[in-house]
C-alpha positions as CSV (number, residue, x, y, z in Angstrom):
1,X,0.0,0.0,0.0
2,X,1.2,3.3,-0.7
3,X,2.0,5.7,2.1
4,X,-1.4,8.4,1.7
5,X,-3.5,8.2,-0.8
6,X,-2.0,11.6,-2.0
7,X,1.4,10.6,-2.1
8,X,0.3,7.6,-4.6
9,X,-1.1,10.4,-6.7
10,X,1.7,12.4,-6.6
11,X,3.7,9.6,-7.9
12,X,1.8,8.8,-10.8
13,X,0.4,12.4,-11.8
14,X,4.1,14.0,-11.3
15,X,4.7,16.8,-8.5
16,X,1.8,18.9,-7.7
17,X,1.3,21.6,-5.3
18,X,-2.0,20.4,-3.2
19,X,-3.6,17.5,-3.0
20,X,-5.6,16.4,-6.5
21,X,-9.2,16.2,-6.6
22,X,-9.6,12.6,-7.2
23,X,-11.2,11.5,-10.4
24,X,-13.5,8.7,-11.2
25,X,-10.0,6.2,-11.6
26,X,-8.7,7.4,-8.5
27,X,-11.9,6.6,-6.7
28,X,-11.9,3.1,-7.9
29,X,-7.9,2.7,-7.0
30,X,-8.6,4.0,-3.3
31,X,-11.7,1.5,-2.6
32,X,-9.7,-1.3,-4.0
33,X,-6.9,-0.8,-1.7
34,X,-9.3,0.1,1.3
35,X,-11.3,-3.2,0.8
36,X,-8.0,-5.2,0.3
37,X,-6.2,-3.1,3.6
38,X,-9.2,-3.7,6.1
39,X,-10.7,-7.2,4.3
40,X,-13.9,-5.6,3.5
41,X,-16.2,-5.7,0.6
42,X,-18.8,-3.0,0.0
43,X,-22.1,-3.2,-1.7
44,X,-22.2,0.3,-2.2
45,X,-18.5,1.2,-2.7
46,X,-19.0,5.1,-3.0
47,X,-20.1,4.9,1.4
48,X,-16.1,4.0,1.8
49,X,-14.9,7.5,0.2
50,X,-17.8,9.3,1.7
51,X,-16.7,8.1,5.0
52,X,-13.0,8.9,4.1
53,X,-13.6,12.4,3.5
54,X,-13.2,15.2,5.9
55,X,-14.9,18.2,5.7
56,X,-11.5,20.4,4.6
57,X,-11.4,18.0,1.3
58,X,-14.7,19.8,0.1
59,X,-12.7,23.0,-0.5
60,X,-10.7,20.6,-3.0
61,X,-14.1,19.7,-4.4
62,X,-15.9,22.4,-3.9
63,X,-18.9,20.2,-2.3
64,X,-21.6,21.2,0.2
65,X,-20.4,20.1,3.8
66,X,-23.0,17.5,3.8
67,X,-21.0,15.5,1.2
68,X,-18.4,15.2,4.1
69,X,-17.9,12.0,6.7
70,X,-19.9,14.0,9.1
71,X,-23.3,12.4,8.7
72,X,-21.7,8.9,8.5
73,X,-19.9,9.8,11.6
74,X,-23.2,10.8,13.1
75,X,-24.4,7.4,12.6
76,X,-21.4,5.4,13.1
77,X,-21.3,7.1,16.9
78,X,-24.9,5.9,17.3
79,X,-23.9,2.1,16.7
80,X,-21.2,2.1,18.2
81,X,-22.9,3.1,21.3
82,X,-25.3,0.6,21.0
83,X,-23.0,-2.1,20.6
84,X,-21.0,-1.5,23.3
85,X,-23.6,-0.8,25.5
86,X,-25.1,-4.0,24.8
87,X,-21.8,-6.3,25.0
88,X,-20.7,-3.8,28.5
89,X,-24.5,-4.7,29.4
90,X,-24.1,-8.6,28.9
91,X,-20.4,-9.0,30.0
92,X,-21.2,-7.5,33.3
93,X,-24.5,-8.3,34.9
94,X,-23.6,-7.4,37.8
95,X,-22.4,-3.9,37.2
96,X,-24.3,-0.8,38.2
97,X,-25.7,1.1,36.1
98,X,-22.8,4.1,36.9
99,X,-20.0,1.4,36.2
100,X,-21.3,0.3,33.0
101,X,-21.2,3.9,32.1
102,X,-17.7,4.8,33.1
103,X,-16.7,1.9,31.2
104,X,-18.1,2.9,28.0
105,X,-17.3,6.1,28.1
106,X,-13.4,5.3,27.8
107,X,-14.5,2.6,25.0
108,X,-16.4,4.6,22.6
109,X,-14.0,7.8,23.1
110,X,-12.2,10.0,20.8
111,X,-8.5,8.8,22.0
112,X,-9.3,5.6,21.6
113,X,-10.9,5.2,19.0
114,X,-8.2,7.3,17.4
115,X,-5.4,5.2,18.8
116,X,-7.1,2.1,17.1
117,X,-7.6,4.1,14.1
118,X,-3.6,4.8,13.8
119,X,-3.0,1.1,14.6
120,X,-5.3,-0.1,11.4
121,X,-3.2,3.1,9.1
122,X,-6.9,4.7,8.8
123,X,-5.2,7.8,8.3
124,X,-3.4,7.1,5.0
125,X,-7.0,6.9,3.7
126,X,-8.2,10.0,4.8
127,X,-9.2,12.4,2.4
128,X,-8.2,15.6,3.2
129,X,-6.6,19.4,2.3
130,X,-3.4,20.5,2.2
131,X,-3.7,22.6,5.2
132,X,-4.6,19.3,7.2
133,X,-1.8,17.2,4.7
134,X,1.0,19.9,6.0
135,X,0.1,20.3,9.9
136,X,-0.7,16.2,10.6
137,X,-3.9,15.7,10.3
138,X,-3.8,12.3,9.3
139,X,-2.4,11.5,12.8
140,X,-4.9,14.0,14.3
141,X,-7.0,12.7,17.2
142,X,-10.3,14.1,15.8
143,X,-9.5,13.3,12.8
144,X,-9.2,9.7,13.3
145,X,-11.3,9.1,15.5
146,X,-14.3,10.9,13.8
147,X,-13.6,9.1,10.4
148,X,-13.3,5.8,12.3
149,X,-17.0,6.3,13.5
150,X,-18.3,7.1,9.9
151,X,-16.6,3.9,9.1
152,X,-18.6,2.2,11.6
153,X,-21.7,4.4,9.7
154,X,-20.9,3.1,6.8
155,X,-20.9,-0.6,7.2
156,X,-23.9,-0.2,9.2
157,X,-25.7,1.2,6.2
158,X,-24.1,-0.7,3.7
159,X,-24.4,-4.3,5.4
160,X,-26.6,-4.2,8.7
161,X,-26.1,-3.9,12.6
162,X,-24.0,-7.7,12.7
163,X,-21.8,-6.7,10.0
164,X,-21.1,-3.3,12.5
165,X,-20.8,-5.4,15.6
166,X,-17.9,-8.0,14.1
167,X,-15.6,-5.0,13.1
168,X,-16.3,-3.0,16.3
169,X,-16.0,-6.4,17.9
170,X,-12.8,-7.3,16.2
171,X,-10.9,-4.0,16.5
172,X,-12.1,-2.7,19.9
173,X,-14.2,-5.2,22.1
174,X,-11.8,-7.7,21.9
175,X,-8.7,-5.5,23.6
176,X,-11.6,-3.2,26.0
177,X,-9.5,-4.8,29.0
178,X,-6.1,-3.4,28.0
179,X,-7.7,-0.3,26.6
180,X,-9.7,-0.1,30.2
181,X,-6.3,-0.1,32.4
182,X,-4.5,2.3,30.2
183,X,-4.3,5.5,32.0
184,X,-4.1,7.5,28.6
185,X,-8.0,7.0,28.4
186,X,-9.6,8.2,32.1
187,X,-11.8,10.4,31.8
188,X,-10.2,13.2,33.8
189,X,-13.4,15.4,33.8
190,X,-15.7,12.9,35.5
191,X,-12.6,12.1,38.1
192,X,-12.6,16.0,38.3
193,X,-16.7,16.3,38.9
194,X,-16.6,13.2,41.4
195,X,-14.0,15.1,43.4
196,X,-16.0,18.2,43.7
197,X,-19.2,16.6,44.3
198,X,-17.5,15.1,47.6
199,X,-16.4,17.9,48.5
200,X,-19.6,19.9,48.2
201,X,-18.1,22.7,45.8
202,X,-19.4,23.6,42.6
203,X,-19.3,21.9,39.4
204,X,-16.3,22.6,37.6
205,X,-15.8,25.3,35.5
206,X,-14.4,25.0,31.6
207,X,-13.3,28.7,30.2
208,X,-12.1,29.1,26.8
209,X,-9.7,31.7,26.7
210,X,-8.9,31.3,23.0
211,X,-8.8,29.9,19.5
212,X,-6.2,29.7,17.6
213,X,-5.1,28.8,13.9
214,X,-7.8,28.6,10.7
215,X,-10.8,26.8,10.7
216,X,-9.4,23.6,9.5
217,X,-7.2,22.9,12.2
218,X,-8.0,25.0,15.1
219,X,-7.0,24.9,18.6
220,X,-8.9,25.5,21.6
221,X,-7.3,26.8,24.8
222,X,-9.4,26.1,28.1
223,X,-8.8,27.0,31.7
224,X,-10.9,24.8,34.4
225,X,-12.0,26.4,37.5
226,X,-12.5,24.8,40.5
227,X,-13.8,26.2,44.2
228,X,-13.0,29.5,42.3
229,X,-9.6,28.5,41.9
230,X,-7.7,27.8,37.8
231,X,-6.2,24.4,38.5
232,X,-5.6,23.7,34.8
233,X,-5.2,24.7,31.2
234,X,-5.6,22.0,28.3
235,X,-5.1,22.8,24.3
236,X,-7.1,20.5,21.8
237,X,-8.7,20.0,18.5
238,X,-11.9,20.1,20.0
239,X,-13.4,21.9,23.1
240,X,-13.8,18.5,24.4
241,X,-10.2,17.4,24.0
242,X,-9.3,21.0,25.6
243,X,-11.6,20.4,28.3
244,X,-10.0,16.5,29.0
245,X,-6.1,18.0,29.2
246,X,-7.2,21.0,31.4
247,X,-8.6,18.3,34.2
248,X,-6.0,16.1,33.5
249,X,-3.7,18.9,34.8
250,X,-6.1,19.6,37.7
251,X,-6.2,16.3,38.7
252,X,-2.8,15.9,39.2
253,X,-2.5,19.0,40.7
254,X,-4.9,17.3,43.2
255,X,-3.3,14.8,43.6
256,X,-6.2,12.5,42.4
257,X,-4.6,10.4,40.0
258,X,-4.8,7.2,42.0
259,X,-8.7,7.6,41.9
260,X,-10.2,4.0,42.4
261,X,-10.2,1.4,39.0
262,X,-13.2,1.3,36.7
């Protein structure tokens, strides 16, 4: 497999200075590798690039943002809540209600599911700008993560709910207890609200103080308050990401990183 999609391109069009629009050959070159890469086979071949494509490649194609992965991804977060719901719900009948939900929380997440993504090379697939080609996004967390939900989208609509379950089965249920004890994947905000709850304060409070860079790849910048106090600062992709770093800081600032196992 070649290393991007673009870089294939590049090799057979001759040097070019952004990425190509891709034509009708192209198309057919990037499904046959995808299907071959990830052993899948598509009914409707077409749901693979519109699950591929991020919303900066439309200002190569000058498409509506609705042609982008973001209704797929819509979807695929949908199943793939679901399904791990119902396997978390199955696996563990005697888990509270609160446990269960911790648990999947760190399983259907952005950093994992972008960690798995970058394990399977998802991000050499990704269609995307140059902006995104010349900053990383194909090994940006949001990136990967929200493409590898409208993947999940698209095999749901192209082959049912089973065909969904056996590839989130196969690339995430069947590591969830390694992926569980990595610290890399708490969920610092919830270790942050516990903490205040028990202490009678407040719920935290997220600020952003900024954004940075274009709107492709922009940057949040959020401060968490806490009993009136800025215990942390996070940077991210996403306010959410931003959010997860600034009570990561907090939380070790508190000292609360040994919080009890899920």
């Amino acid at each position: 497999m070649f290393l991007n999609i673009f870089q294939f391109l590049k090799r057979k069009r001759g040097s070019q200075a952004t990425p190509p629009k891709l034509n009708e050959q192209d198309q057919q070159t990037l499904i046959r590798e995808f299907e071959k890469k990830f052993n899948l086979h598509f009914n409707d071949p077409q749901l693979i690039i519109t699950a591929l494509k991020h919303r900066s490649y439309l200002n190569i194609t000058n498409e509506d943002r609705i042609y982008s992965n973001e209704r797929l991804e819509f979807l695929g977060d949908a199943v793939l809540d679901l399904v791990v719901t119902h396997y978390l719900y199955e696996k563990f009948p005697k888990r509270t209600e609160g446990e269960l939900s911790k648990i999947k929380s760190i399983l259907v997440s952005k950093p994992v599911l972008a960690d798995i993504a970058n394990q399977m090379s998802l991000g050499t697939f990704v269609l995307i700008n140059w902006g995104e080609e010349k900053t990383g996004g194909r090994k940006r967390q949001s990136i990967l993560g929200d493409a590898m939900e409208a993947l999940i989208g698209a095999i749901y609509l192209d082959q049912g709910l089973e065909a969904a379950r056996a590839f989130i089965q196969e690339h995430l249920l069947k590591n969830f207890q390694k992926i569980i004890k990595r610290g890399l994947y708490k969920n610092y905000k919830s270790i942050l609200l516990e903490f205040a709850q028990s202490k009678g304060w407040e719920m935290p409070l997220y600020k952003v103080v900024r954004e940075e860079g274009p709107d492709h790849a922009k940057e949040f910048i959020i401060e968490v308050y806490v009993d009136n106090r800025k215990l942390g600062e996070g940077r991210g992709s996403s306010k959410k990401m931003a959010e997860q770093q600034a009570a990561r800081q907090a939380v070790k600032k508190l000292k609360l990183s040994k919080e009890k196992k899920i």
